[in-house]
One Martini backbone bead per residue (centre of mass of N, CA, C, O) as a GRO file, in nm:
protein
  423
    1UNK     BB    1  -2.693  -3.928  -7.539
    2UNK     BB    2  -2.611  -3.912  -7.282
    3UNK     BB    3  -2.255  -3.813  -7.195
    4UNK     BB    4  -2.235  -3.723  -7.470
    5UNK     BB    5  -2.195  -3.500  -7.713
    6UNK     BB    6  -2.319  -3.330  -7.982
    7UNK     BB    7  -2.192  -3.408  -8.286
    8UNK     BB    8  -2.213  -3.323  -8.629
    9UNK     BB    9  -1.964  -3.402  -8.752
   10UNK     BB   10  -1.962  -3.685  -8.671
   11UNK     BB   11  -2.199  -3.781  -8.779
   12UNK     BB   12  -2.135  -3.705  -9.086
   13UNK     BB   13  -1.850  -3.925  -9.080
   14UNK     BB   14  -2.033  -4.176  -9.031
   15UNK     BB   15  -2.263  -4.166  -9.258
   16UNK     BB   16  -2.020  -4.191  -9.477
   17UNK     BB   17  -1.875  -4.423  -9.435
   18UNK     BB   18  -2.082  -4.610  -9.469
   19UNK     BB   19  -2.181  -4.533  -9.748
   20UNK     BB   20  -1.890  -4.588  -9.891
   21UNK     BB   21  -1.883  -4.905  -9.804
   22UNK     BB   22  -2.142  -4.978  -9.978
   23UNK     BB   23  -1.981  -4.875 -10.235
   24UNK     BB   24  -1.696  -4.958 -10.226
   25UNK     BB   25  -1.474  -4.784 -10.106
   26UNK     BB   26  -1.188  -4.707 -10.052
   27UNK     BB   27  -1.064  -4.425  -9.840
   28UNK     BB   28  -0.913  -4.303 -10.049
   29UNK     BB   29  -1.127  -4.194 -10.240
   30UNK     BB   30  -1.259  -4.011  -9.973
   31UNK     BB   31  -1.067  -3.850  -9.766
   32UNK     BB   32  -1.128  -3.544  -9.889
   33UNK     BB   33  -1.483  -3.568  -9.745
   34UNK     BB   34  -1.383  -3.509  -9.431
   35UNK     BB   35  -1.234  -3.259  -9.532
   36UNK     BB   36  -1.230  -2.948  -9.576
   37UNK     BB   37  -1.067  -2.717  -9.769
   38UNK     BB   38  -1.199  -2.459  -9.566
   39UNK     BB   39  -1.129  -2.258  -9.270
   40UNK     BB   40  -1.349  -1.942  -9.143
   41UNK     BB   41  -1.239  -1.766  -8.840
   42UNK     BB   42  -1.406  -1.449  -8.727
   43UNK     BB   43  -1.398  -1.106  -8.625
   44UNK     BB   44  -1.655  -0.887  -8.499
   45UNK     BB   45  -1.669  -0.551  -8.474
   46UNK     BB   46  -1.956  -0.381  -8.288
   47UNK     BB   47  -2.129  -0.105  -8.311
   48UNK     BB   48  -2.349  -0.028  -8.047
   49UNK     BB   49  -2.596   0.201  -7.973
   50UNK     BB   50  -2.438   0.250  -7.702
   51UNK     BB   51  -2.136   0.245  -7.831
   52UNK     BB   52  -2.030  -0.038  -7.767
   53UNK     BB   53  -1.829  -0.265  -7.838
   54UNK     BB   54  -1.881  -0.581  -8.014
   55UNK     BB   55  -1.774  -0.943  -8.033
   56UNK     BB   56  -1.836  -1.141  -8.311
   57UNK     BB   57  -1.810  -1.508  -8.423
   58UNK     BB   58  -1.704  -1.615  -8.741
   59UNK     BB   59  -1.814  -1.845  -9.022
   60UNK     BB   60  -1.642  -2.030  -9.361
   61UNK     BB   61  -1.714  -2.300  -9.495
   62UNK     BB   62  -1.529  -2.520  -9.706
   63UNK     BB   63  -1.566  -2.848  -9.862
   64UNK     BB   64  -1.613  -2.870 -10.155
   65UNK     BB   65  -1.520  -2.827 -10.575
   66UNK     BB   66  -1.537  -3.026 -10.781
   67UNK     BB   67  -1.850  -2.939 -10.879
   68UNK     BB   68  -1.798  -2.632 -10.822
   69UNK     BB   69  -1.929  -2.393 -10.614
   70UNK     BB   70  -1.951  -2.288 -10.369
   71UNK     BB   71  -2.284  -2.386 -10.140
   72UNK     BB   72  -2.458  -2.160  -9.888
   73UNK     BB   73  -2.558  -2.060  -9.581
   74UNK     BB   74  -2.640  -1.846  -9.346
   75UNK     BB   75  -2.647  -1.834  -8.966
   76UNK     BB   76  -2.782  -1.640  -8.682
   77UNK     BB   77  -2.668  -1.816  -8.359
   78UNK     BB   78  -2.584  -1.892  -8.065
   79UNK     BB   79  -2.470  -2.192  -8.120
   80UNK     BB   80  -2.262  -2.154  -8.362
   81UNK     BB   81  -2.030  -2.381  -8.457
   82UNK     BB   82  -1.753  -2.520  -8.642
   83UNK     BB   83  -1.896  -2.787  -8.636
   84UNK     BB   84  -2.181  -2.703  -8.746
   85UNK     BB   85  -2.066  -2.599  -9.017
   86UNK     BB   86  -1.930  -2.841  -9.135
   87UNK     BB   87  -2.134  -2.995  -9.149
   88UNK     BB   88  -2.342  -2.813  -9.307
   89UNK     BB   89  -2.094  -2.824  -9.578
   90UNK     BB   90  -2.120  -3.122  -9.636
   91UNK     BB   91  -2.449  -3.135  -9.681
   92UNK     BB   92  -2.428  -2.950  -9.924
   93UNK     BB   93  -2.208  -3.114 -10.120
   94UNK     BB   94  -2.476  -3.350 -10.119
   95UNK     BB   95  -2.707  -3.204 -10.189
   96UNK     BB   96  -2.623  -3.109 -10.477
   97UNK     BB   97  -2.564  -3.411 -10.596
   98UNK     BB   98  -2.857  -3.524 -10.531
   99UNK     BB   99  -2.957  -3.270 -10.745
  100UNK     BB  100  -2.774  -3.198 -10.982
  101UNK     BB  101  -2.597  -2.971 -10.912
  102UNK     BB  102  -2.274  -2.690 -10.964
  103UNK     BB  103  -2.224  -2.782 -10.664
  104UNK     BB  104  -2.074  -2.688 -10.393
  105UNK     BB  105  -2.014  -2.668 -10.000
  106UNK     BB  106  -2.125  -2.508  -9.750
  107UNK     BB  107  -2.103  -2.258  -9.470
  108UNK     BB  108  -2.244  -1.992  -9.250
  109UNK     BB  109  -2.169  -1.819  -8.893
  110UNK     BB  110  -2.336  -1.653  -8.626
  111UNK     BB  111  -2.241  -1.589  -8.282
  112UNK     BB  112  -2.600  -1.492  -8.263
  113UNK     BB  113  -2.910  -1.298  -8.110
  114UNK     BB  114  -3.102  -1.142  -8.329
  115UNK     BB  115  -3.335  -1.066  -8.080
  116UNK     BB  116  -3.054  -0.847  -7.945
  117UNK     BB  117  -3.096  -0.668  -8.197
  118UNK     BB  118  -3.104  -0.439  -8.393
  119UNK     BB  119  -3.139  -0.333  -8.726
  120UNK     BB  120  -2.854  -0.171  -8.733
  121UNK     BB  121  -2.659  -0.360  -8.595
  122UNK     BB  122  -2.684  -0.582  -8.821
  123UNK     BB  123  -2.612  -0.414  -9.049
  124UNK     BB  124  -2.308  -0.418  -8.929
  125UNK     BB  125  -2.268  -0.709  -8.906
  126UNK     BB  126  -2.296  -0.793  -9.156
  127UNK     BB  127  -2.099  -0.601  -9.328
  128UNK     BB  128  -1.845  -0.693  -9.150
  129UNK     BB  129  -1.873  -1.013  -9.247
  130UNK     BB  130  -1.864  -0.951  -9.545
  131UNK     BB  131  -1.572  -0.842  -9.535
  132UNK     BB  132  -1.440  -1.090  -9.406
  133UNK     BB  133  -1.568  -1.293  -9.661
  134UNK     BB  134  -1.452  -1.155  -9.916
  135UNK     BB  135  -1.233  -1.322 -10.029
  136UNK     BB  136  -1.399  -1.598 -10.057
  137UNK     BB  137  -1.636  -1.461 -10.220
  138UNK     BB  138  -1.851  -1.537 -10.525
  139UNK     BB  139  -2.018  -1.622 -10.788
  140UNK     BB  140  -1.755  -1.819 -10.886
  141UNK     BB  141  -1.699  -1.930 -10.601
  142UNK     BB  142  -1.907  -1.819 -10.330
  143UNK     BB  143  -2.218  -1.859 -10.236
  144UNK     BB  144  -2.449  -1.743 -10.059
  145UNK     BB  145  -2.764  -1.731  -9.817
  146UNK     BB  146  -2.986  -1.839  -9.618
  147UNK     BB  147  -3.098  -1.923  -9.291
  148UNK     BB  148  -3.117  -1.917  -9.038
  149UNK     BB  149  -3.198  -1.582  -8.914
  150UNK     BB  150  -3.240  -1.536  -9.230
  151UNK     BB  151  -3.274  -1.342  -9.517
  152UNK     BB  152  -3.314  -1.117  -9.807
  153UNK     BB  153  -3.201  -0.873  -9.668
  154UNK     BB  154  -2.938  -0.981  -9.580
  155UNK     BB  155  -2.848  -1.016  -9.858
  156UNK     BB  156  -2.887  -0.719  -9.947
  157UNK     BB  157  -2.631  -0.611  -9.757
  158UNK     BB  158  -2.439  -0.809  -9.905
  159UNK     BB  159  -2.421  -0.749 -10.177
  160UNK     BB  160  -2.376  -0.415 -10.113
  161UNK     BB  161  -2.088  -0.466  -9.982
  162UNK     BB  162  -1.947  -0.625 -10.220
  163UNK     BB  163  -2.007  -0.405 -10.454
  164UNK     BB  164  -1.869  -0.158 -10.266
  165UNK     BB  165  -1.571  -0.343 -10.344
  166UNK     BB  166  -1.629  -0.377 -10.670
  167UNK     BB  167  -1.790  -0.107 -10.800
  168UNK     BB  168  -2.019  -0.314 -10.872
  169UNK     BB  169  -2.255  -0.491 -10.926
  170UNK     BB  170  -2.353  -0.820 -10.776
  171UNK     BB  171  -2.625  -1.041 -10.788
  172UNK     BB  172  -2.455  -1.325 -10.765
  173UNK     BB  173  -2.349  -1.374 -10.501
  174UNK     BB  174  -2.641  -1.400 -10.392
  175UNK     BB  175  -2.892  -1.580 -10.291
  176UNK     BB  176  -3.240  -1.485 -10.178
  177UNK     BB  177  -3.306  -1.222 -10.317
  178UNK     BB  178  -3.465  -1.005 -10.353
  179UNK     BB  179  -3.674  -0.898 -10.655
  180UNK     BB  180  -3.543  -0.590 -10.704
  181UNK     BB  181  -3.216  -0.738 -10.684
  182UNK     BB  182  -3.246  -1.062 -10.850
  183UNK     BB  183  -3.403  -1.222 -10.755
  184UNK     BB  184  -3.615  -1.506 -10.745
  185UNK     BB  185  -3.935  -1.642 -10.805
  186UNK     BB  186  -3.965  -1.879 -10.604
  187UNK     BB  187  -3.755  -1.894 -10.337
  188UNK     BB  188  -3.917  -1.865 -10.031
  189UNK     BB  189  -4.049  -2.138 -10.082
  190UNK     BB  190  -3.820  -2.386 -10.195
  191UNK     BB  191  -3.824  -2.569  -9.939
  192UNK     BB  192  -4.103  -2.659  -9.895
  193UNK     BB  193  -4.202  -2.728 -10.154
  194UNK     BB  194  -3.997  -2.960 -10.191
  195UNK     BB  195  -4.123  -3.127  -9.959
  196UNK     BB  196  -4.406  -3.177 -10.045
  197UNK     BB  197  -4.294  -3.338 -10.324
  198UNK     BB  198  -4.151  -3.577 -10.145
  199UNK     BB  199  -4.386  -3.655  -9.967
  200UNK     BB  200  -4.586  -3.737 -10.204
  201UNK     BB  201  -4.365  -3.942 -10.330
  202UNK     BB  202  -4.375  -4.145 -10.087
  203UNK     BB  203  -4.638  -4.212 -10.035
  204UNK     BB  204  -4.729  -4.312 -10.331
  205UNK     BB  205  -4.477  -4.528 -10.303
  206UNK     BB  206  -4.665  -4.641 -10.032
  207UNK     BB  207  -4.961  -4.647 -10.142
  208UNK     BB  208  -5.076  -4.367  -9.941
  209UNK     BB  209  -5.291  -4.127  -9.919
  210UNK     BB  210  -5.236  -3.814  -9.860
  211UNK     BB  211  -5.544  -3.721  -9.761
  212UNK     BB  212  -5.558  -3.882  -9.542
  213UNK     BB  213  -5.330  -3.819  -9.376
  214UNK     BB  214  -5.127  -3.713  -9.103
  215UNK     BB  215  -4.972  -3.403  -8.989
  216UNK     BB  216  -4.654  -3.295  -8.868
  217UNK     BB  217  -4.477  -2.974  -8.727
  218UNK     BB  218  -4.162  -2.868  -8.690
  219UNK     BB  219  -4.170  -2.570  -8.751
  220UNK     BB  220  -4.252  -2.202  -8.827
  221UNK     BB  221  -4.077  -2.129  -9.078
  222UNK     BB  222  -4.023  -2.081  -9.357
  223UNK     BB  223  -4.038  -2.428  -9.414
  224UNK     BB  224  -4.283  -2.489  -9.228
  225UNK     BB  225  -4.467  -2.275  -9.308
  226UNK     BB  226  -4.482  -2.352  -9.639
  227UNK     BB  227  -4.576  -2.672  -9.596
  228UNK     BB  228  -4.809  -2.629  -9.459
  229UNK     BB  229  -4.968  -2.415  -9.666
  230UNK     BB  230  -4.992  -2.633  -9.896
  231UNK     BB  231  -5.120  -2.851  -9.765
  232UNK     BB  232  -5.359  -2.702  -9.644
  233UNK     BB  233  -5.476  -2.601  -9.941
  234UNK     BB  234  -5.501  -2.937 -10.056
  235UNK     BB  235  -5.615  -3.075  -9.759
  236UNK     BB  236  -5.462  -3.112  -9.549
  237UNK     BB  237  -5.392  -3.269  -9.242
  238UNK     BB  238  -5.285  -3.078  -8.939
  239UNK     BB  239  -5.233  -3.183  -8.588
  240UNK     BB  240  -4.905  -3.037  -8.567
  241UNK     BB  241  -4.717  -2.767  -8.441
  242UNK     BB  242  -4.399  -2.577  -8.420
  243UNK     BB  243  -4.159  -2.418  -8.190
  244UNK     BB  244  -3.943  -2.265  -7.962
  245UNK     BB  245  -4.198  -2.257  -7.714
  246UNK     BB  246  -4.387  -2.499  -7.873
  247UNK     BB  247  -4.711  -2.659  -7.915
  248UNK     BB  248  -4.988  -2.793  -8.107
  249UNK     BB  249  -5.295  -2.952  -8.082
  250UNK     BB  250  -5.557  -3.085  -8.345
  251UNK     BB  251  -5.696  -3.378  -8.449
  252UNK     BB  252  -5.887  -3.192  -8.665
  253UNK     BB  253  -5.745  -2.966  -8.727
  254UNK     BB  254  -5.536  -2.672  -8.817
  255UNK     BB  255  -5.526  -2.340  -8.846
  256UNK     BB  256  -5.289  -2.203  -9.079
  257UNK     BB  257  -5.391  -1.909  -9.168
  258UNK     BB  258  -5.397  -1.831  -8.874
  259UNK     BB  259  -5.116  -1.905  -8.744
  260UNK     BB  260  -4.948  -1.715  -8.940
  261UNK     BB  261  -5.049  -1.493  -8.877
  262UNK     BB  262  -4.971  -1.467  -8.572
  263UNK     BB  263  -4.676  -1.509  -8.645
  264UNK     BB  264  -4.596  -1.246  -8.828
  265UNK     BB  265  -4.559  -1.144  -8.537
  266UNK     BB  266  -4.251  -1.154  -8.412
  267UNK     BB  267  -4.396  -1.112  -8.104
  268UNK     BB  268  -4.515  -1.426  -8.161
  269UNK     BB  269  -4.587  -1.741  -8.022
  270UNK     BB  270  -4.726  -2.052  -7.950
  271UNK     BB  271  -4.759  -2.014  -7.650
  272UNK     BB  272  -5.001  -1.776  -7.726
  273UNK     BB  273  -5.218  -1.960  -7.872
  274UNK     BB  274  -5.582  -1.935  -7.939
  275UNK     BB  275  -5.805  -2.180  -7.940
  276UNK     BB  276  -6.044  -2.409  -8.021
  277UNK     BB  277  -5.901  -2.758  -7.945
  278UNK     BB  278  -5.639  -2.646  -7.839
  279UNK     BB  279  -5.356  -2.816  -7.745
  280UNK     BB  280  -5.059  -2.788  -7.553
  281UNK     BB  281  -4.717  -2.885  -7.624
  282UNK     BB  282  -4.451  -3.032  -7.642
  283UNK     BB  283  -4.141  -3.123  -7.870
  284UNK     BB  284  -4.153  -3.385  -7.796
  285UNK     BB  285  -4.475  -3.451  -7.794
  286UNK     BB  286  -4.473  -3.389  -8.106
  287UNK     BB  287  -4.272  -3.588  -8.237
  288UNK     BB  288  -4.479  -3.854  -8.034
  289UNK     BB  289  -4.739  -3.809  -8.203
  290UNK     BB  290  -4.999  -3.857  -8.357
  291UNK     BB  291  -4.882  -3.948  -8.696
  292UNK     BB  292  -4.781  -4.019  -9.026
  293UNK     BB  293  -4.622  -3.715  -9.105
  294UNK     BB  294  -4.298  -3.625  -9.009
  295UNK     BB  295  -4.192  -3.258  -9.007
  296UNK     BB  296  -3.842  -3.173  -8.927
  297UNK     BB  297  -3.784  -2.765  -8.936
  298UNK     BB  298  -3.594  -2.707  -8.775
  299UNK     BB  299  -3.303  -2.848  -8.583
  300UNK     BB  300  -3.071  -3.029  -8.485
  301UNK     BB  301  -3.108  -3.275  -8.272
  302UNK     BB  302  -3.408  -3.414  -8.212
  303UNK     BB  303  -3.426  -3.747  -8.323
  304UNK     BB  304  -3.325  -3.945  -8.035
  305UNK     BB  305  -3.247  -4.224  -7.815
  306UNK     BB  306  -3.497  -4.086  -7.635
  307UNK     BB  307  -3.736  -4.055  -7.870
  308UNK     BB  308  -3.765  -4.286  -8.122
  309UNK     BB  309  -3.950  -4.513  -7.999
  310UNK     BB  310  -4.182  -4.280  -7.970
  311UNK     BB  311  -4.260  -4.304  -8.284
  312UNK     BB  312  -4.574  -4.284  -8.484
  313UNK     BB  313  -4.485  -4.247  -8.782
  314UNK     BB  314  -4.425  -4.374  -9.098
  315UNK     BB  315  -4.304  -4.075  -9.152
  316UNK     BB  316  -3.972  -3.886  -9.215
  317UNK     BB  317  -3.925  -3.548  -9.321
  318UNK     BB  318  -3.629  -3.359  -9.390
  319UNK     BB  319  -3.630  -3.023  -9.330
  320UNK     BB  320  -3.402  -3.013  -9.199
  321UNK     BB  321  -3.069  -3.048  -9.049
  322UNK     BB  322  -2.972  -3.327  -8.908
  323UNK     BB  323  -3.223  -3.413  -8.677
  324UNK     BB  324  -3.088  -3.726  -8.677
  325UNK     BB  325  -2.945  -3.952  -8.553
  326UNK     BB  326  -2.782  -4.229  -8.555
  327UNK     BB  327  -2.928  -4.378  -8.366
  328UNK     BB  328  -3.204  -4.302  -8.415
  329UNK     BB  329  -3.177  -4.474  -8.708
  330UNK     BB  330  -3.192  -4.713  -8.631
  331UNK     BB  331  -3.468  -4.730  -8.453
  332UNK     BB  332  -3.643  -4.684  -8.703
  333UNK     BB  333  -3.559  -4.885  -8.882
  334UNK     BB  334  -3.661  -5.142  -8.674
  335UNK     BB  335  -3.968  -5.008  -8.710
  336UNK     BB  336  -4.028  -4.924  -9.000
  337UNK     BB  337  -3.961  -4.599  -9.059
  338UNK     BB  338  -3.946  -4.367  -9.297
  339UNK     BB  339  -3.629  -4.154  -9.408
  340UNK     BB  340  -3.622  -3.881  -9.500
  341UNK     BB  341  -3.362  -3.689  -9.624
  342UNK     BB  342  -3.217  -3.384  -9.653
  343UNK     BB  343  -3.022  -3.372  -9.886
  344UNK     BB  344  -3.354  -3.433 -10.001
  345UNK     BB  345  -3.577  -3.277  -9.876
  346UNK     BB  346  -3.424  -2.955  -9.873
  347UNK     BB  347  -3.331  -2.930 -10.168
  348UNK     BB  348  -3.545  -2.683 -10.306
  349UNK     BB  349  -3.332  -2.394 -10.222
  350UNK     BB  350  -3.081  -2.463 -10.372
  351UNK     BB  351  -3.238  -2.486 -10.672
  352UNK     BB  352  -3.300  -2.186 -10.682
  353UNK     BB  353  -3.073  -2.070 -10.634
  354UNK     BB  354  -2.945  -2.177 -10.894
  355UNK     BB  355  -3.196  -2.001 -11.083
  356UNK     BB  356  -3.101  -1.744 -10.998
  357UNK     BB  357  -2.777  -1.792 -11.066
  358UNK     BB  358  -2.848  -1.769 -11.377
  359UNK     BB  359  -3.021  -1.538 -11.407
  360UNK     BB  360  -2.797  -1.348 -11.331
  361UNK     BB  361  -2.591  -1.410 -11.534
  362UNK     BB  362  -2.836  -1.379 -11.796
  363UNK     BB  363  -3.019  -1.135 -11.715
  364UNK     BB  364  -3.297  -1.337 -11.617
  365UNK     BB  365  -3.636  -1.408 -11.614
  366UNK     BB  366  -3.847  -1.585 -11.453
  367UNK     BB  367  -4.143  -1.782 -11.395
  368UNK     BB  368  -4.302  -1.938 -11.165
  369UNK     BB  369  -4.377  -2.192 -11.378
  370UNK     BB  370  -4.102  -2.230 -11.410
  371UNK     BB  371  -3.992  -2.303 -11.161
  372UNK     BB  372  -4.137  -2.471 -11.055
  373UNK     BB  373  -4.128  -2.718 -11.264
  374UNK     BB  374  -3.824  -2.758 -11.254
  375UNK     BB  375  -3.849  -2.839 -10.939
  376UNK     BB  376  -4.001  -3.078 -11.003
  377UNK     BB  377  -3.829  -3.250 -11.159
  378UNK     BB  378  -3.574  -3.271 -10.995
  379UNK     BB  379  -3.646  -3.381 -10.730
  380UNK     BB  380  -3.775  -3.613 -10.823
  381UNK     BB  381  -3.506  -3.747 -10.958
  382UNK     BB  382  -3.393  -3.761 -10.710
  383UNK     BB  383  -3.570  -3.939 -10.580
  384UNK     BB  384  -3.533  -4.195 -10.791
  385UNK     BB  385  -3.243  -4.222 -10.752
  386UNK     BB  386  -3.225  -4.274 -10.451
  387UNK     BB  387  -3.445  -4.515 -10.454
  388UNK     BB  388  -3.285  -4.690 -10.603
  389UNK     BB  389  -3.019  -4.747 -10.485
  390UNK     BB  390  -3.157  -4.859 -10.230
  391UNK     BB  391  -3.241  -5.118 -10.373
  392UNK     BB  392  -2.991  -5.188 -10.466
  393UNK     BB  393  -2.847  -5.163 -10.127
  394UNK     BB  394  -3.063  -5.254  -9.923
  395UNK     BB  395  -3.139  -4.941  -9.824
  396UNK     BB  396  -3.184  -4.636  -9.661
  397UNK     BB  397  -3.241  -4.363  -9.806
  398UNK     BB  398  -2.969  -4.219  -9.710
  399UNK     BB  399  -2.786  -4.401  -9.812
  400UNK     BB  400  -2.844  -4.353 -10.090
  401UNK     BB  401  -2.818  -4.049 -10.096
  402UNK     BB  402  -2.509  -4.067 -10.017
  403UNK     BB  403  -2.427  -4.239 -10.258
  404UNK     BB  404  -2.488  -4.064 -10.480
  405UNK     BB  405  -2.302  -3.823 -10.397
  406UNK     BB  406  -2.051  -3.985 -10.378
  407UNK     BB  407  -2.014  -4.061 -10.656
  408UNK     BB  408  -2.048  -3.779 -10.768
  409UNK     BB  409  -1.809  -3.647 -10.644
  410UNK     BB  410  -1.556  -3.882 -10.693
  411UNK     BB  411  -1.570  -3.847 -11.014
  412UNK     BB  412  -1.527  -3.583 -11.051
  413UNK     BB  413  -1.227  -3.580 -10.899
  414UNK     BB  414  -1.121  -3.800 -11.090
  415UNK     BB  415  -1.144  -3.630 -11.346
  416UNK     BB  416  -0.947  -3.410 -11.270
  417UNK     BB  417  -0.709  -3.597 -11.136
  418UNK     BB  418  -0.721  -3.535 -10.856
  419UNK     BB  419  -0.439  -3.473 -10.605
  420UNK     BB  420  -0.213  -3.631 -10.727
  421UNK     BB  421  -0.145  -3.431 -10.959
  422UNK     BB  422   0.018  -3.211 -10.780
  423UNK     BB  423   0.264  -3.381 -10.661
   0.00000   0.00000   0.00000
C-alpha cells in the first residue's frame, strides 16, 4: 500500500460510499452508518501467574441496531485495535442485513498474544473483560461470539460470568457456546460450510465443475480447516493451504486429514509439517499461486496493490474479514476474476449463531440435519439477492452484496422513525 498504512475502517467507508452511491442514496439517507452507536474502550487489570498486576486493552463496538440486537465476534489478538473493531462491528452490520437475520453488528478485542498467556491468566483476562462490558451486553441488547483465537470454551466463560453477576443462568448472552451449556450443534463448523455452500454455487453460477477445479486456502483455523475437510472429503482437489508461519504446495492434492491431524496438536504449525511432493511456500506464494480457487480464511488486508496483479485464481471466495484492500479490488476487477466477498462468504457463523440464540431462547434444540438444511436455504438465498441486485446494477459481487445490506439497514432505520424522530 505504498507509505500509507492500511486503515480498516476508511476501507470499509470507501465501500460504504460507492455502494450506496450506486443505490443512488443521498448522504443524509446513510449518514448514521458512517459512525458506530457505541465505542467501548476498557482497560482490564490481570493478575499474572507470576504474582505481578498487567493491564491489558479492551474494546466492544456497537455499530448500528436498527434491525435488531448488536452482534459480533471478539477476539484475542496482539494487534487488535479500535479502528479494526469499528470496522469489524460495521462488516457484521451488513453481514446479518445481507443474510436477512434480526440482528444488528458489533465486535469486540482484546490487545493480546494469546499464546503468552497460561490458561488461568486467560481464564481472568476473560473474566475481567465480561465485567468490563457487562453493561453493555445481554441475550436482548448485545450477543458476543467466538472470533480470531477465542473459541466454545471462552464463551462458556463469559456466559458463567455474566450469569454470576445476573443470578441465574443467561445461556442466550452469548452464541458459540459448548453444546453441553446450551451451544448448538453444527455451529463450530458454520462459517467453513457457509464458505463451502457459496464456493460450489458461485462455481456453478459461471458454468464451472466444482470437481474439476483446484482449491488453495489461507489460514487453516477453525473456518479453513472446516472448509478445507469438507471440501476434501467431497473430492475436491486443494494444492494449497497455509497458517501464520506459511504454506505448502502439493500440484496433485494435499491430504487434509492428515494435516489437521498435525495442526490439533496446538504447538505444531505448517511450516513444520512433512510429507513426500509437498514443497513449502510464503503465505504471499500462497495467495498467488496457480489455482482456481482461492479463499483467503485468515485476516484482513491479505490481497492488497502489492499482489493483486499476480493473482491466478479465477475465483476468490472471503472467508476472512476484509482481506482484500479497496486498491486490490479494482484490479482483481479489471482482471476479470470474480469476487465473492466477505458479508456474504463467512456468514454461515453468523446464521448458526442466530439458530443458537433462537433454541436458547425457545428453550429448544435442533438436530444437525435440521442446522445445515435451514443454513444452506439462507445462504443460497443470500447469494441470489447478492448476485440479482449486482446484475441488476451492472456491479461487482461486493457491491451487491453492499447495497442489498445497505437498503435493507436504511429502510428498516427510515420505518422506526429515522434519527429526526428524537429531535
Amino acid at each position: 500500500m505504498g507509505n500509507k498504512a492500511y486503515n480498516p475502517y476508511e476501507n470499509m467507508l470507501s465501500v460504504l460510499d460507492q455502494a450506496a452511491g450506486k443505490l443512488g442514496l443521498a448522504r443524509s439517507d446513510y449518514e448514521t452508518l458512517r459512525y458506530p452507536e457505541r465505542e467501548l474502550t476498557v482497560s482490564i487489570p490481570v493478575k499474572m501467574d507470576n504474582g505481578e498486576i498487567k493491564v491489558f486493552e479492551g474494546y466492544r463496538v456497537q455499530h448500528n441496531s436498527s434491525r435488531g440486537p448488536y452482534k459480533g465476534g471478539i477476539r484475542y489478538h496482539q494487534d487488535s485495535n479500535l479502528d479494526e473493531v469499528k470496522a469489524l462491528s460495521a462488516w457484521m452490520s451488513f453481514k446479518c442485513a445481507v443474510v436477512n437475520i434480526p440482528y444488528g453488528g458489533a465486535k469486540g478485542g482484546i490487545k493480546v498474544d494469546p499464546r503468552e498467556l497460561s490458561r488461568d491468566e486467560l481464564i481472568r483476562l476473560t473474566r475481567r473483560y465480561t465485567t468490563r462490558i457487562l453493561p453493555i451486553i445481554g441475550p436482548d441488547q448485545d450477543i458476543p461470539a467466538p472470533d480470531v483465537n477465542t473459541n466454545g470454551e471462552v464463551m462458556g466463560w463469559i456466559m458463567d460470568t455474566y450469569s454470576m453477576f445476573k443470578g441465574h443462568s443467561v445461556p442466550g448472552v452469548v452464541t458459540g457456546k459448548p453444546l453441553e451449556i446450551g451451544g448448538s450443534i453444527g455451529r463450530p463448523e458454520a462459517t467453513g460450510r457457509g464458505v463451502t455452500i457459496i464456493t460450489l454455487q458461485c462455481l456453478k453460477n459461471m458454468g464451472l465443475d466444482a470437481d474439476a477445479q483446484t482449491y488453495a486456502i489461507q489460514g487453516m483455523g477453525n473456518v479453513g480447516g472446516t472448509a478445507a475437510s469438507i471440501f476434501y472429503e467431497t473430492g475436491k482437489k486443494i494444492v494449497a493451504v497455509g497458517d501464520y508461519s506459511g504454506g505448502v504446495y502439493k500440484e496433485d492434492g494435499l491430504n487434509i486429514p492428515e494435516i489437521l491431524a498435525f495442526l490439533s496438536d496446538r504447538k505444531n504449525c505448517l511450516k513444520d509439517y512433512q510429507a513426500e511432493g509437498v514443497a513449502h511456500i510464503t503465505n504471499d506464494e500462497l495467495l498467488t499461486c496457480k489455482c482456481d480457487v482461492l479463499i483467503p480464511a485468515a485476516l484482513e488486508n491479505q490481497i492488497t496493490e502489492e499482489n493483486a496483479d499476480r493473482i491466478q485464481a479465477k475465483v476468490i471466495v472471503e472467508a476472512a474479514n476484509g482481506p482484500t484492500t479497496v486498491e486490490a479490488d479494482e484490479i482483481l476487477n479489471k482482471k476479470g476474476i470474480i469476487v465473492v466477498p466477505d458479508i456474504l462468504a463467512n456468514a454461515g457463523g453468523v446464521v448458526v449463531s442466530y439458530f443458537e440464540w433462537v433454541q436458547n431462547i425457545q428453550s429448544m434444540a435442533w438436530d444437525l440435519d435440521e442446522v445445515n438444511k435451514t443454513l444452506e436455504k439462507i445462504m443460497l438465498k443470500a447469494y441470489n439477492d447478492v448476485d440479482n441486485m449486482a446484475k441488476e446494477k451492472n456491479s461487482t459481487m461486493r457491491m451487491g452484496a453492499y447495497m442489498v445490506a445497505i437498503n435493507r439497514i436504511v429502510t428498516a432505520g427510515k420505518m422506526r422513525g429515522g434519527p429526526i424522530s428524537m429531535a
